[in-house]
N, C-alpha and C positions, 0 to 999 in steps of 0.2 A: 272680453275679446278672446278668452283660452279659447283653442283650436282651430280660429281662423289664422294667427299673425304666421307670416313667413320670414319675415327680415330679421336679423338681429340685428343689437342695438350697434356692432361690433362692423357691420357690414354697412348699416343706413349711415354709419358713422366715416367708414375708409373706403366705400366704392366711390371711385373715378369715372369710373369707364359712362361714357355716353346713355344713358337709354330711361325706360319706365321700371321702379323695381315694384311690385304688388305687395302688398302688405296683407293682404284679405280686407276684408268688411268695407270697401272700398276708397281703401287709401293707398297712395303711390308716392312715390317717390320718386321727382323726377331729376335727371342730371343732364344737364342739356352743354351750352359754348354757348356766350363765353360764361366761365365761372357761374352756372346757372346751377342750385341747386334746391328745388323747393319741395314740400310735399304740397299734394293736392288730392281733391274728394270729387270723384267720377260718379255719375250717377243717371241715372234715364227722367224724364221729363216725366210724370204722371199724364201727361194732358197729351203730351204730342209722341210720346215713347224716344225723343229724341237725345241724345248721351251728350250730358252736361257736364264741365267740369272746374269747378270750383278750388281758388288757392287757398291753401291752409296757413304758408306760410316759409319765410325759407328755412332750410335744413341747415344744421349744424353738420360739419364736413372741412377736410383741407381749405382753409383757408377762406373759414368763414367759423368765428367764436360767436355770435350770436347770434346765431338762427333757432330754431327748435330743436329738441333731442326729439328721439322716436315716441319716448313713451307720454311728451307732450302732443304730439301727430297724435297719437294712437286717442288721446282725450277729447280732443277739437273734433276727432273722426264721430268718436261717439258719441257727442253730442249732436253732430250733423244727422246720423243714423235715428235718433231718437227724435228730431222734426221732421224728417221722411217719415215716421210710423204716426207722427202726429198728423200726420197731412199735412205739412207746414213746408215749404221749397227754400231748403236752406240757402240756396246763393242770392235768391229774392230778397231772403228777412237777411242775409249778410249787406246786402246793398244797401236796404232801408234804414240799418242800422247807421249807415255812414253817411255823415251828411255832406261827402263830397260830391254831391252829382256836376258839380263845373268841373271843366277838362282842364288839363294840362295849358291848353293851347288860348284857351279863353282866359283866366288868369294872365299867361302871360301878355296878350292883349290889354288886359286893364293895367297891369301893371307899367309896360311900355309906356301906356298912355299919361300915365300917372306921373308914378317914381323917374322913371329913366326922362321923361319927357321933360324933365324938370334940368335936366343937365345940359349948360350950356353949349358944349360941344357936339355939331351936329354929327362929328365922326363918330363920336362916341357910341352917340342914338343909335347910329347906322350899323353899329359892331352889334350891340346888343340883338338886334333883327337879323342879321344877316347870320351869326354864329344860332341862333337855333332854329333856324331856317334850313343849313344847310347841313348842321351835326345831329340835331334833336328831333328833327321830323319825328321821328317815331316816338317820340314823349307827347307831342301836341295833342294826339285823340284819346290819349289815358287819361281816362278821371283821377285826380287828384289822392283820393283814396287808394286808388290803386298802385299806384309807384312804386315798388321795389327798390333797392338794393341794387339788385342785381339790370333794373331797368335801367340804371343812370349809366350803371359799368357797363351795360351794353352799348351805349352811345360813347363814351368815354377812350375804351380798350381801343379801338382801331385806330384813331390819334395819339394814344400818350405817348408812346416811344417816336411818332414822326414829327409831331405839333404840338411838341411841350406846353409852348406859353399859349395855345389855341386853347387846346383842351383844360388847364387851369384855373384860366379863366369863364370859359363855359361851364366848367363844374362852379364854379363861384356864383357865376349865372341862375343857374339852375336852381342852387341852396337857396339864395335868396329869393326866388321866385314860391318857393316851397317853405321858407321861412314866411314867405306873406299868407301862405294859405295857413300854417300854425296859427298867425298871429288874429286872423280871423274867426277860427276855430271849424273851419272847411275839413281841416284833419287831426290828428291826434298825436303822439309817439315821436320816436326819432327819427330828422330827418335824412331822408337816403340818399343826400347827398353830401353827406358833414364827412367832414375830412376824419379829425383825430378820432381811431377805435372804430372804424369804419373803410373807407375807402383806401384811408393811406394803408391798412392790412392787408388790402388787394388790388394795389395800383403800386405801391410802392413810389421812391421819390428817386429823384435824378439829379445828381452833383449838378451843382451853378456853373453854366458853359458846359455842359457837357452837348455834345451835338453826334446827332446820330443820323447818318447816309443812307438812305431809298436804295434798299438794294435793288439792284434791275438787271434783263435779263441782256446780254453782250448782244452787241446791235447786229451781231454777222448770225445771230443763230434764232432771229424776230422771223425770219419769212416760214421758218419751220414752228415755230412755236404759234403763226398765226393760222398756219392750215390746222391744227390741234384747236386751237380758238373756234376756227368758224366748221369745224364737223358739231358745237354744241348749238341745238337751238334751244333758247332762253332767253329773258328778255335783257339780262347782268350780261349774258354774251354780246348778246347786240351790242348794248352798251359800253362795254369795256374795248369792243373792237372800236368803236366812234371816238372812244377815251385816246387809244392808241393813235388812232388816225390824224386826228386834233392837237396832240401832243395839251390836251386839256388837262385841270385838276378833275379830281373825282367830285365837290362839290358843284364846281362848274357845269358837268354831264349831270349827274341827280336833279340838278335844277333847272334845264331847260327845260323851256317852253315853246308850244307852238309861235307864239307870238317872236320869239328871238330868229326864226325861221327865215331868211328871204330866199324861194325856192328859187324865182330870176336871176335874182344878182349872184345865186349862190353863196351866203355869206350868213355866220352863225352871229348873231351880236349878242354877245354876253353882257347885260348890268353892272355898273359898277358896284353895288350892295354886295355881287356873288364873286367878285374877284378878291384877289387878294392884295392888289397894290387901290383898290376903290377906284378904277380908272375902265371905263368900258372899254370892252376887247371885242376887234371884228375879226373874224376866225375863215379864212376863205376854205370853203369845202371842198373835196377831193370828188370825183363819182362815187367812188365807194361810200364816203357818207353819206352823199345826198343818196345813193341807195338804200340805205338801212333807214334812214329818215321815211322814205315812200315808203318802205315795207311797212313802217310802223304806224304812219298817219292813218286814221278813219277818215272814211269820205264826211262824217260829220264833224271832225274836230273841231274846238274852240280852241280861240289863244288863250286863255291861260289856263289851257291844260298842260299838265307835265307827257314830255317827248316819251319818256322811260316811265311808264307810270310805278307803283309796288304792290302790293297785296291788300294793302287798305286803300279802301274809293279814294279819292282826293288830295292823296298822299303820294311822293315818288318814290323812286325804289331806296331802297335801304341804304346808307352809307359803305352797309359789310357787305351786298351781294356781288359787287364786281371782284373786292377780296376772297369771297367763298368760291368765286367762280375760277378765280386765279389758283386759286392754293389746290384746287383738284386737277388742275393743269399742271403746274410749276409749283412744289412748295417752295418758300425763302426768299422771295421777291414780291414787291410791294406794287401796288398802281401808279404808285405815283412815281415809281423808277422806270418806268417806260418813258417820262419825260428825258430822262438821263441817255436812256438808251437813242431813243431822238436826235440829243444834241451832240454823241460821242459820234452818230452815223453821220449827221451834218459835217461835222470836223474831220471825221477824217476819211468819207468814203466819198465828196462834193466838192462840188469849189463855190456852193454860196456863201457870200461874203457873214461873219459872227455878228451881224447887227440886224441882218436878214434873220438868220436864226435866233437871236434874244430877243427879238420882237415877235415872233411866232409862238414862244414860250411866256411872251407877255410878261417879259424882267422888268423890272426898272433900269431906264436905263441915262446917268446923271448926266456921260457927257450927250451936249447939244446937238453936236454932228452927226451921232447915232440916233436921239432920238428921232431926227428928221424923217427916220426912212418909215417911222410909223404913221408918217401921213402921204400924199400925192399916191406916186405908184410903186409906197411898199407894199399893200395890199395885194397888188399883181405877183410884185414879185413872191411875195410869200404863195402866192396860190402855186406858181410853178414849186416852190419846194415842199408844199405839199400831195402836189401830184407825184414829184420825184419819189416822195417818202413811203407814200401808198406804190406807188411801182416797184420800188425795194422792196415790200411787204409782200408784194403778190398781188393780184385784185381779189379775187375769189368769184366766184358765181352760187352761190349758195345760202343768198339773203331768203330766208322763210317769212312769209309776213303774218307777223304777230297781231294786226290792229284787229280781227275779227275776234 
């Protein structure tokens, strides 16, 4: 490779910064968020001229000791170069080599069905389904062989400092889901999602009780922060404004469906699978939501398709896109502190009763006398405190529709 490399070993080793660095002979090095650090081999199709790009492998880098050094990149390149001259499409013969062609999502399917199905606890069952339904979506359409490192810590990072014991155990989830395809021999190597010399290197651990606050933005300075909101059109904006409006969680919103929809009655009915107390939640809609809902629906929608679709078919939007959307807005505040900001504007800027507002937040709530108002016409009344809420917010007129 003398004359093509441009990196040093010193640079593929201590750059941070975001982007593709070129190595020549067509190896890169890429450094992406979160903690993404791989190389990879770019290449054009012989057949279609189409530019293809193939992982090599992750990069060794802050805070990642076992990825690849460069002059290992620089090996795997040259072997890939040298079945390009064969006429041979290396990321083909890399695929065939692996004999994981089941996905992520199929696996855990059989497994569910299997292992978990065997636990008497039908809550249990239900955690298992519901946690990578609503955190891992984006693991379900990766083949097995395919899984990174850095794939697991992408689903992982946006929980761990808010939903310690969530994400925990979804990482636990996960390993063992990936521990059964080891054990079949679907994969190879070390699992990417094993804690010790691995993850706990780049997740780090959290003293026992330690508890951490959703920071959120102060409820008197939402109606300015929601015209910044609705100048972006996107489908995470859409989204995070409906997130807002609903005083919903973030998995909540990612997982709607048409089917939880009643555009009459106006009412959002959440599953108890995708809550968090397992108890169905009806969510009375504001205009502004059921406006962003029409923007979004096709004249052909099915129920169960997702409201908020993401970038792969069949899949909804990402867990991190209403966070990416947020942090180009507002760095330092999380999604899930908008519920916060909700309930400080409830208290002190209203005179609806805290049992009205903890049942719109969908708390549990033990004593008896509060719970009641979640039946008959607390419904109603929560619909007036969500008109109030979106009237504090602004309306807007500026829903774009995205379904075409």
């Amino acid at each position: 490779m003398a004359g093509i490399e441009k990196l040093s070993a010193l640079k593929a080793l201590k750059e941070t910064k975001p982007g593709r660095y070129s190595d020549g002979g067509n190896l890169y090095l890429n450094i992406g968020r979160p903690a993404g650090r791989t190389f990879v081999f770019l290449y054009k199709d012989r057949v279609t001229g189409k530019p293809k790009e193939m992982g090599i492998g992750p990069a060794k880098g802050p805070g990642r000791k076992d990825g690849l050094s460069l002059v290992e990149a620089r090996e795997k390149a040259a072997a890939a170069r040298q079945m390009l001259r064969n006429g041979i499409d290396p990321l083909s013969a890399k695929r065939a080599a692996v004999p994981a062609s089941m996905t992520f999502g199929q696996l855990a399917d059989e497994y569910l069905a299997t292992v978990v199905a065997a636990h008497k606890n039908p809550i249990h069952r239900a955690q298992w389904r519901s946690t990578l339904d609503t955190y891992a979506a984006i693991l379900l359409p990766m083949r097995l062989g395919e899984i990174e490192t850095k794939d697991v810590l992408a689903v992982l990072q946006p929980i761990w400092g808010t939903k310690q014991e969530t994400a925990d155990r979804l990482r636990q989830r996960i390993k063992k889901i990936l521990d059964a395809a080891k054990a079949r021999k679907l994969v190879s190597g070390d699992n990417p999602a094993a804690w010790e010399g691995n993850l706990k290197e780049l997740l780090g651990s959290r003293a026992t009780g330690e508890r951490e606050h959703h920071a959120a933005v102060p409820f008197d300075e939402m109606p300015v922060f929601m015209t910044d909101l609705r100048s972006r059109e996107s489908t995470s904006a859409l989204a995070l404004e409906y997130t807002i409006l609903t005083a919903a969680r973030t998995g909540e919103t990612i997982g709607v469906r048409w089917a939880e929809i009643d555009f009459v009655k106006r009412v959002w009915t959440v599953p108890a699978g995708r809550m968090k107390a397992k108890r169905e939640h009806q969510v009375p809609l504001s205009d502004r939501a059921l406006e962003i809902l029409q923007s979004l629906k096709p004249s052909n929608a099915k129920d169960d398709e997702y409201v908020f679709p993401g970038i792969r078919r069949g899949l909804p939007l990402s867990n991190m896109a209403m966070l990416e959307c947020l942090r180009n807005i507002r760095k330092g505040v999380t999604v899930h502190g908008f519920r916060s900001s909700f309930r400080d504007w409830a208290g002190d800027h209203t005179s609806f009763p805290r049992e009205i507002t903890e049942a719109a937040l969908a708390h549990v709530i033990k004593d008896k006398a509060e719970a009641a108002y979640r039946r008959g016409t607390a419904l109603e009344k929560r619909r007036k405190l969500m008109m109030a809420w979106q009237q504090f917010l602004g309306t807007g007129n500026n829903v774009v529709s995205l379904a075409r």
